[in-house]
SEFI-164506 format. One record per residue (C-alpha): residue in three letters; chain; z, y, x. Coordinates in nm, 2 decimals. Layout:
BEGIN
('Ala' 'A' (Z Y X));
...
//
This chain:
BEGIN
('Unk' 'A' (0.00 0.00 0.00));
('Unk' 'A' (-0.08 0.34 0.13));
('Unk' 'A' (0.22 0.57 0.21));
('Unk' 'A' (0.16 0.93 0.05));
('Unk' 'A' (0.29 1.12 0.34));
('Unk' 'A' (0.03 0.98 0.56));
('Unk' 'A' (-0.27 1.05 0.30));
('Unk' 'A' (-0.11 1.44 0.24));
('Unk' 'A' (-0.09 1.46 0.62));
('Unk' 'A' (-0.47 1.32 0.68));
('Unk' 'A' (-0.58 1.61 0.42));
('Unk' 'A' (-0.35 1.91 0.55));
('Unk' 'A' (-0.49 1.84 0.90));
('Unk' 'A' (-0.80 1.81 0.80));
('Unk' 'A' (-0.78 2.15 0.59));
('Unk' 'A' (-0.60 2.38 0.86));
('Unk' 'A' (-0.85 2.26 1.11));
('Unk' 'A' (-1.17 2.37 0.90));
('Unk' 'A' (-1.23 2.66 0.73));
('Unk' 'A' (-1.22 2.60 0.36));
('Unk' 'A' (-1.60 2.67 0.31));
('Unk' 'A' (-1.67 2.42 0.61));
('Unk' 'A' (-1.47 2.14 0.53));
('Unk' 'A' (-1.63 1.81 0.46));
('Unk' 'A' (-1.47 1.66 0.18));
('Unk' 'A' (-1.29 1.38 0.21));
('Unk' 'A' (-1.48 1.19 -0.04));
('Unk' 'A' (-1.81 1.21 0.13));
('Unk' 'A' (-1.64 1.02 0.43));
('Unk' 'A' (-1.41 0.79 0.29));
('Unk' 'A' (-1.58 0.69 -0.08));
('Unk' 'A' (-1.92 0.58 -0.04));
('Unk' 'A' (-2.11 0.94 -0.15));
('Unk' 'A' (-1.93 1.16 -0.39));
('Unk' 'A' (-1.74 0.95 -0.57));
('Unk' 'A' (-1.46 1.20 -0.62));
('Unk' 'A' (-1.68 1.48 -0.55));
('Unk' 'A' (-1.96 1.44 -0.80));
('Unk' 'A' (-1.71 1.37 -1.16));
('Unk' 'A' (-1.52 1.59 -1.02));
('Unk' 'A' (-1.77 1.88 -1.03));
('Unk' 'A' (-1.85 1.73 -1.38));
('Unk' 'A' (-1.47 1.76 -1.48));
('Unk' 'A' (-1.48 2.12 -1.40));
('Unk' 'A' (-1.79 2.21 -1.55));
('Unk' 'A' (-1.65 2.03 -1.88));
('Unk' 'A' (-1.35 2.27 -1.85));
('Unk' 'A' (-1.47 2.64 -1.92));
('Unk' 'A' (-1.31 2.95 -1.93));
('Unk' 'A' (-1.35 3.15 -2.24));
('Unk' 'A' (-1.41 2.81 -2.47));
('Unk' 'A' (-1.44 2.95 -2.84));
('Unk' 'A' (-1.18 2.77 -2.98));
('Unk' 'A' (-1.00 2.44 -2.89));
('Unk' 'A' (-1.23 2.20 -3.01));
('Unk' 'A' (-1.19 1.87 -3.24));
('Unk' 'A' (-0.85 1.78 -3.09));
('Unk' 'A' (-0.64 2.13 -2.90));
('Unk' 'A' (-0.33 2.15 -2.70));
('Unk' 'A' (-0.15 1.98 -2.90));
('Unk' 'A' (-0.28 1.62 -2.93));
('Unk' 'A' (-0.24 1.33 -2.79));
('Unk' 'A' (-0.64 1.30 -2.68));
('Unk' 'A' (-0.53 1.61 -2.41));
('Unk' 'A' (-0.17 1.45 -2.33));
('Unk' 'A' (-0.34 1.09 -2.21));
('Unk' 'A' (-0.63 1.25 -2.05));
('Unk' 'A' (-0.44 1.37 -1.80));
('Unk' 'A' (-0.25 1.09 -1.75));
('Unk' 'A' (-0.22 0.96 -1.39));
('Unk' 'A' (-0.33 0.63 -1.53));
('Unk' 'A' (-0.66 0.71 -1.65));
('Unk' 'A' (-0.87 0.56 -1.33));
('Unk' 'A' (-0.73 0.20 -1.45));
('Unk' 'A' (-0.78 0.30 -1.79));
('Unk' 'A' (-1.14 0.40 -1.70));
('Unk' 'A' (-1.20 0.06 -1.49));
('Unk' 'A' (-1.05 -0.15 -1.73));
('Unk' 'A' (-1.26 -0.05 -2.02));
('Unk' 'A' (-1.53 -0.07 -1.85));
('Unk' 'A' (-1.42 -0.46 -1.80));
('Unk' 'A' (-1.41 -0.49 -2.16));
('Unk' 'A' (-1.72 -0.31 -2.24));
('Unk' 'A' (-1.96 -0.52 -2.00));
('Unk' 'A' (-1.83 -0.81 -2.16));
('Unk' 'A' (-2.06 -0.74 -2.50));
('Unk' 'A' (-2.40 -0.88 -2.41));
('Unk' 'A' (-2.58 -0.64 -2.61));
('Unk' 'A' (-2.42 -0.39 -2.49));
('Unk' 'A' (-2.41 -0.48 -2.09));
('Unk' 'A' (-2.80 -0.53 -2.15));
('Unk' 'A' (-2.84 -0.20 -2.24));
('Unk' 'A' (-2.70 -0.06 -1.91));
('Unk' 'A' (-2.84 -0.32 -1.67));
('Unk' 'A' (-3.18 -0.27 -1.81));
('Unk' 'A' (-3.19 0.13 -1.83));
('Unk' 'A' (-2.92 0.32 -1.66));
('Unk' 'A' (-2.95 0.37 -1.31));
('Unk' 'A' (-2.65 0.18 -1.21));
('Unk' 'A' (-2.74 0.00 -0.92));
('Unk' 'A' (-2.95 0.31 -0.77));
('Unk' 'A' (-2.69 0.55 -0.82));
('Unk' 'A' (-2.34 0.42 -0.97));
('Unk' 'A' (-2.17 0.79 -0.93));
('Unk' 'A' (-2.39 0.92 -1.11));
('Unk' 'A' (-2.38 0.76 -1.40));
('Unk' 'A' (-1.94 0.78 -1.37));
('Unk' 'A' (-1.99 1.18 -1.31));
('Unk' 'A' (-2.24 1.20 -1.61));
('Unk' 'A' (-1.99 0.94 -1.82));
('Unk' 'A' (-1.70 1.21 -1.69));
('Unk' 'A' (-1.91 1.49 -1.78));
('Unk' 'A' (-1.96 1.40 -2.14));
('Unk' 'A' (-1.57 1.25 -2.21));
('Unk' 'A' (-1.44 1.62 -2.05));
('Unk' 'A' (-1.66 1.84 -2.28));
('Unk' 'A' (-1.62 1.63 -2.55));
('Unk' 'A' (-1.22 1.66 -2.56));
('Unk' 'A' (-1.17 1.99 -2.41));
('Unk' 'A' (-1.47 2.16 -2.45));
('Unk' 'A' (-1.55 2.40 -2.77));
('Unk' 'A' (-1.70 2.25 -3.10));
('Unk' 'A' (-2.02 2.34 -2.98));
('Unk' 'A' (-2.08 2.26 -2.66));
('Unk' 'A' (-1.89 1.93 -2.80));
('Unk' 'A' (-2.18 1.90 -3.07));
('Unk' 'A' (-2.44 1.97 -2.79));
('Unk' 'A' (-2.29 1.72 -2.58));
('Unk' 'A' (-2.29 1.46 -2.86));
('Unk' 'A' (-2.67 1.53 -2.93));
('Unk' 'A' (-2.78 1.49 -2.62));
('Unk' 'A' (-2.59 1.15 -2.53));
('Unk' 'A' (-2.75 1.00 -2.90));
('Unk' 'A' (-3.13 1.16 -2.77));
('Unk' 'A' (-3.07 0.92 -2.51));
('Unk' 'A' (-2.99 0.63 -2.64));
('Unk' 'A' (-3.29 0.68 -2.90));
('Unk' 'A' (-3.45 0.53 -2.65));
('Unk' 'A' (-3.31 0.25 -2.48));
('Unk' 'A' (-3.39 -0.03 -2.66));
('Unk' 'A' (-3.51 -0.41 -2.58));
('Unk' 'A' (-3.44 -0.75 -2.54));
('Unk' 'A' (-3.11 -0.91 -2.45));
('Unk' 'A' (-3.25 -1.18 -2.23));
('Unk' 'A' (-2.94 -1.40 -2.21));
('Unk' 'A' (-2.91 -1.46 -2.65));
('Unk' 'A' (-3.25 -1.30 -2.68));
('Unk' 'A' (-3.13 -1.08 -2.94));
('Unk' 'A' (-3.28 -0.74 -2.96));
('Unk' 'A' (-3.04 -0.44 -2.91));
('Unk' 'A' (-3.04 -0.05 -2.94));
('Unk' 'A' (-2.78 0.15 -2.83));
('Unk' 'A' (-2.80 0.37 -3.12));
('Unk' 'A' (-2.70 0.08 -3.32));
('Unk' 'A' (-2.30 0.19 -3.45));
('Unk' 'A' (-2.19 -0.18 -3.37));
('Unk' 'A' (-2.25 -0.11 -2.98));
('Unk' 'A' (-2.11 0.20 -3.00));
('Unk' 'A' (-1.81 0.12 -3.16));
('Unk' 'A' (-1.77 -0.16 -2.94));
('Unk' 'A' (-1.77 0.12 -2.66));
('Unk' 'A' (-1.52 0.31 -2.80));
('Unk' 'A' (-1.30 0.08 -2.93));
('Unk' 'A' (-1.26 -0.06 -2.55));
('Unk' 'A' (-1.19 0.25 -2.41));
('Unk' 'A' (-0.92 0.38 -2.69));
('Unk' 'A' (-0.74 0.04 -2.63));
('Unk' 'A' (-0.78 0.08 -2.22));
('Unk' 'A' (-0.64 0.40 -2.28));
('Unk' 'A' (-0.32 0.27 -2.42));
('Unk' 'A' (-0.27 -0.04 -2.25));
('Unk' 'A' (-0.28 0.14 -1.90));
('Unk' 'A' (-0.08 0.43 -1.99));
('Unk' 'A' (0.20 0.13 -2.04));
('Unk' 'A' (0.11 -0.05 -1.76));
('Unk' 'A' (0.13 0.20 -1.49));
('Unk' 'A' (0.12 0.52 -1.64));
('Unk' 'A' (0.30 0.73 -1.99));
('Unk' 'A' (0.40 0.45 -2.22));
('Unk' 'A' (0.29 0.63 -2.59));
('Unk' 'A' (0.64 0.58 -2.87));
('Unk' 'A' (0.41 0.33 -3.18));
('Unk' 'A' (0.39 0.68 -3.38));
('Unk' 'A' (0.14 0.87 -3.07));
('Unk' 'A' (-0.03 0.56 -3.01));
('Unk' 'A' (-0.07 0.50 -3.39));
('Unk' 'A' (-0.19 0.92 -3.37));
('Unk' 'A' (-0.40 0.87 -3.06));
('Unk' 'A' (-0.63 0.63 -3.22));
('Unk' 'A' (-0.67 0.83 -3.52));
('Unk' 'A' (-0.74 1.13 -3.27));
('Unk' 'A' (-0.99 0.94 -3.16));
('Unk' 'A' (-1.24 0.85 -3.47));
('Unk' 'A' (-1.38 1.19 -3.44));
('Unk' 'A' (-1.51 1.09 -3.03));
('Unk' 'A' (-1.69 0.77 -3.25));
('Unk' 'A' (-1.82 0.95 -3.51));
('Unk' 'A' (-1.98 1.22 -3.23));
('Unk' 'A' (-2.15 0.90 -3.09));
('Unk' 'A' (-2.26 0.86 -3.41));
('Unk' 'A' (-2.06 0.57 -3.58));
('Unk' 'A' (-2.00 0.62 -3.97));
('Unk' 'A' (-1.62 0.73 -3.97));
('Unk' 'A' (-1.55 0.43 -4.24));
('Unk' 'A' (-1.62 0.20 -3.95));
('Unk' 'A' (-1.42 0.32 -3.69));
('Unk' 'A' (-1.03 0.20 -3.64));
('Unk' 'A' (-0.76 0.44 -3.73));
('Unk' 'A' (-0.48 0.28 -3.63));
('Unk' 'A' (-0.33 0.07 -3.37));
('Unk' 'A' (-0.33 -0.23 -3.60));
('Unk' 'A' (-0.65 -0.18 -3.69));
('Unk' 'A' (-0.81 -0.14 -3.36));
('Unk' 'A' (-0.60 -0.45 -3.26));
('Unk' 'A' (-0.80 -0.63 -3.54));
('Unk' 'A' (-1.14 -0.49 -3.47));
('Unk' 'A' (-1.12 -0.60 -3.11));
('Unk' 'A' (-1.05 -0.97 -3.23));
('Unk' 'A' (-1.36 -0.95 -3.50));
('Unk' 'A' (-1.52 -0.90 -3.18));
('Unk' 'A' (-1.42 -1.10 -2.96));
('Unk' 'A' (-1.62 -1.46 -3.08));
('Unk' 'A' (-1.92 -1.29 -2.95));
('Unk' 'A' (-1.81 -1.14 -2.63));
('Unk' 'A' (-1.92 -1.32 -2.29));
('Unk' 'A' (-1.94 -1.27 -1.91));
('Unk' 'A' (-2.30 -1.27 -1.84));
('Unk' 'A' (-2.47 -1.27 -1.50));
('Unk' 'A' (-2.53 -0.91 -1.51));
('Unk' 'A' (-2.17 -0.83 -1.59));
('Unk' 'A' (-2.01 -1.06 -1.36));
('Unk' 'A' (-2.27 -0.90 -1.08));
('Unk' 'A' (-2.21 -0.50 -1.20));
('Unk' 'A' (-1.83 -0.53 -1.26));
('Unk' 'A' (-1.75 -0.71 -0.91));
('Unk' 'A' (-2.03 -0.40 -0.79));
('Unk' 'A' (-1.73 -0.17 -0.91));
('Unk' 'A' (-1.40 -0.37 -0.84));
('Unk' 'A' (-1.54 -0.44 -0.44));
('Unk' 'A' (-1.79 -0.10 -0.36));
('Unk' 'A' (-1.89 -0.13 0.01));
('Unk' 'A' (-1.82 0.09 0.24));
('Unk' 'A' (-1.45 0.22 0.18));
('Unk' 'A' (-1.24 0.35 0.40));
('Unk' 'A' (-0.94 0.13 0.53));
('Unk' 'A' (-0.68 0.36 0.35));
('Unk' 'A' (-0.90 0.46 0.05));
('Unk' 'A' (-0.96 0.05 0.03));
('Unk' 'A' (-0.59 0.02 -0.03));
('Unk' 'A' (-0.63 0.30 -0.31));
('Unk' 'A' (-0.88 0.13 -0.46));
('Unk' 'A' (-0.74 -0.21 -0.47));
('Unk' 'A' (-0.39 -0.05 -0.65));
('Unk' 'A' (-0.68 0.04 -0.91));
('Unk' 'A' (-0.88 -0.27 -0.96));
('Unk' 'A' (-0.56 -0.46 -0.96));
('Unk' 'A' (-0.41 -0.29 -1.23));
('Unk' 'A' (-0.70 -0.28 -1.43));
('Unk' 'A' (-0.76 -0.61 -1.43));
('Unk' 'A' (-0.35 -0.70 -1.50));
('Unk' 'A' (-0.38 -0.45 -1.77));
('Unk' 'A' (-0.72 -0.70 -1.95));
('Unk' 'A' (-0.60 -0.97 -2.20));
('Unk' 'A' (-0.59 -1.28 -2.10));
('Unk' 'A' (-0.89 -1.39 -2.28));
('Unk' 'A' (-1.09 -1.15 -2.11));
('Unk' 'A' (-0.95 -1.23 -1.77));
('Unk' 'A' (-1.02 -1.58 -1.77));
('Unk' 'A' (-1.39 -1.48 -1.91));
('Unk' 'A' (-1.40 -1.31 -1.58));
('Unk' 'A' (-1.26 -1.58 -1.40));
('Unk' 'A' (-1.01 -1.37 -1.27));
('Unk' 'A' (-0.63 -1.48 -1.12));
('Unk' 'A' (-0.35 -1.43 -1.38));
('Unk' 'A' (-0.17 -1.16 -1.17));
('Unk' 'A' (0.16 -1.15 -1.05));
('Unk' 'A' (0.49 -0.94 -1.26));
('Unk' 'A' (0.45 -0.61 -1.28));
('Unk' 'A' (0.79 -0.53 -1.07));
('Unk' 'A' (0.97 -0.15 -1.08));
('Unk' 'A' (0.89 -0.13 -0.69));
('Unk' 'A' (0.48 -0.25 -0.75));
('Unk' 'A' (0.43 -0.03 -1.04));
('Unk' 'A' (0.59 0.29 -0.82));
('Unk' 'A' (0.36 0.18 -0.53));
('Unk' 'A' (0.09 0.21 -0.76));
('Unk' 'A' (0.14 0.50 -0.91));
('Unk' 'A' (0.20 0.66 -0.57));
('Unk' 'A' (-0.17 0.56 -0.51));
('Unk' 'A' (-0.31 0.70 -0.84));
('Unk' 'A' (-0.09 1.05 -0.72));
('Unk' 'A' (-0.26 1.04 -0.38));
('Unk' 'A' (-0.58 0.99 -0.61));
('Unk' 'A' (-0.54 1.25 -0.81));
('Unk' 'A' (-0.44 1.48 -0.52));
('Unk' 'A' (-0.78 1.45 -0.37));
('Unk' 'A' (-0.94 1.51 -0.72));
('Unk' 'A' (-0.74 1.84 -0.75));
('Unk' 'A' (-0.87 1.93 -0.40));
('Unk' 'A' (-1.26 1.97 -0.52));
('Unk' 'A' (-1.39 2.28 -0.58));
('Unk' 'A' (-1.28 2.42 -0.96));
('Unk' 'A' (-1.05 2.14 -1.06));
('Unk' 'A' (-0.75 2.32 -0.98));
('Unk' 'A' (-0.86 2.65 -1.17));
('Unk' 'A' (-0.97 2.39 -1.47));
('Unk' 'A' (-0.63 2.19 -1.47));
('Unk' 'A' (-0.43 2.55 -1.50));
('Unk' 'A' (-0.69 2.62 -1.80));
('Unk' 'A' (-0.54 2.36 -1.98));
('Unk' 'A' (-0.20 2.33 -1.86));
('Unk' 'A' (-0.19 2.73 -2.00));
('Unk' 'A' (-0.35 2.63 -2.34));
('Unk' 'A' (-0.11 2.36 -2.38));
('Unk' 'A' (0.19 2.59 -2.30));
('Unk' 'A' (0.09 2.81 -2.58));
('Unk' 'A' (0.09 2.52 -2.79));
('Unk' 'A' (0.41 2.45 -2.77));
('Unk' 'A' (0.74 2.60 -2.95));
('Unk' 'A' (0.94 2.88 -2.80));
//
């Protein structure tokens, strides 16, 4: 496990040694290329100054609470897990994203869209939406493992998406991050219809509820399976080549945990150990990693400024 005092240490050299506009950023010599740079960019971009209102969810819900949760890199691995493991849906990325070309891209433009979406305005939100659904308009084709046709337009795949990233939400944040009381979670997930119903699922269909997402997941799960191109794009993500010894460790706190925080079922589609207990000391040795994560993020150019944005909003949210 890396210590924190040697990763601040590494970075405050680094800094008083360089001047600011100089200095090579750490993740473009420890991450293969920009993989804190580039979503981080996006995450700032997503947070403007001046936003005409607060959007579909404000300072006071639990959307903004959890997305700034120190647990949201597992979160974000982990529902990725579970979304690769829907055929149609894991077809529609091997065959037309550019993930094997350019796998930061496609997490800065995923990081792009989730930041706009919750903390952006209604309208850039709405714009954001519309262009994500012009895309998918047109990826369409054959899953060549079942041989069923997919779209990923179609509200089943979409819901699929979202419902695995609403549940990776909450079953990180009580692995290793903020543990939500029944009543937030129970509030999060309804939060969270309107993000399905931007994608462009009928609001009818989508969970409300922790129950009910608990449910949908299981309607689901008969038809779930670990296809070749899963299996060879999620062990893409879980090893990337090329990391650093100390960012390595960072990254393997991360994998770890999201893969401790699947079900089981899920797991053992994957193949994957059943981990060890989650002891006190492990789960403050991880989250000393995701801080040293989330320290590096915060040193990109405009995430500071856009974390105080919303760290002010949500002040003025709350009672005197």
């Amino acid at each position: 496990m890396i210590r924190l005092d040697r990763m601040v240490a590494t970075m405050t050299e680094a800094s008083a040694a360089t001047p600011a506009k100089e200095l090579v950023s750490l993740a473009d010599t420890t991450f293969y290329p920009g993989l804190i740079e580039r979503p981080a960019a996006a995450f700032a971009s997503g947070v403007q100054e001046g936003t005409g209102g607060d959007g579909f969810f404000g300072p006071a819900s639990v959307t903004w609470r959890m997305s700034a949760d120190l647990s949201s890199p597992v979160a974000g691995l982990r529902s990725l897990l579970m979304q690769a493991l829907h055929p149609l849906a894991m077809a529609g990325v091997d065959q037309h994203s550019g993930w094997r070309r350019d796998p930061v891209g496609r997490l800065a433009a995923t990081m792009a869209y989730l930041t706009t979406v919750t903390f952006g305005d209604r309208a850039a939100a709405l714009h954001a939406a519309a262009r994500v659904r012009r895309i998918h308009d047109h990826v369409r084709g054959i899953d060549t493992v079942t041989g069923r046709p997919y779209a990923a337009g179609d509200p089943a795949l979409l819901l699929w998406v979202h419902g695995a990233l609403v549940d990776s939400v909450l079953a990180a944040g009580n692995l290793v991050g903020t543990a939500l009381s029944a009543a937030d979670s129970n509030r999060y997930v309804a939060e969270m219809v309107t993000a399905a119903e931007l994608t462009g699922v009928p609001r009818q269909l989508v969970p409300s509820n922790v129950p009910e997402l608990d449910l949908y997941i299981a309607s689901v799960r008969p038809g779930l399976r670990c296809t070749p191109a899963a299996a060879e794009s999620m062990a893409y993500l879980l090893d990337p080549p090329d990391l650093d010894a100390d960012i390595a460790a960072i990254w393997q706190d991360i994998r770890s945990s999201a893969i401790a925080a699947l079900p089981r079922w899920a797991r053992q589609m994957y193949g994957y150990d059943a981990p060890p207990p989650l002891t006190p000391v492990r789960r403050t040795e991880i989250r000393q990693s995701l801080g040293v994560l989330d320290a590096m993020f915060l040193g990109e150019p405009g995430v500071l400024e856009a974390r105080q944005r919303i760290t002010l909003r949500m002040c003025k949210e709350r009672p005197a």
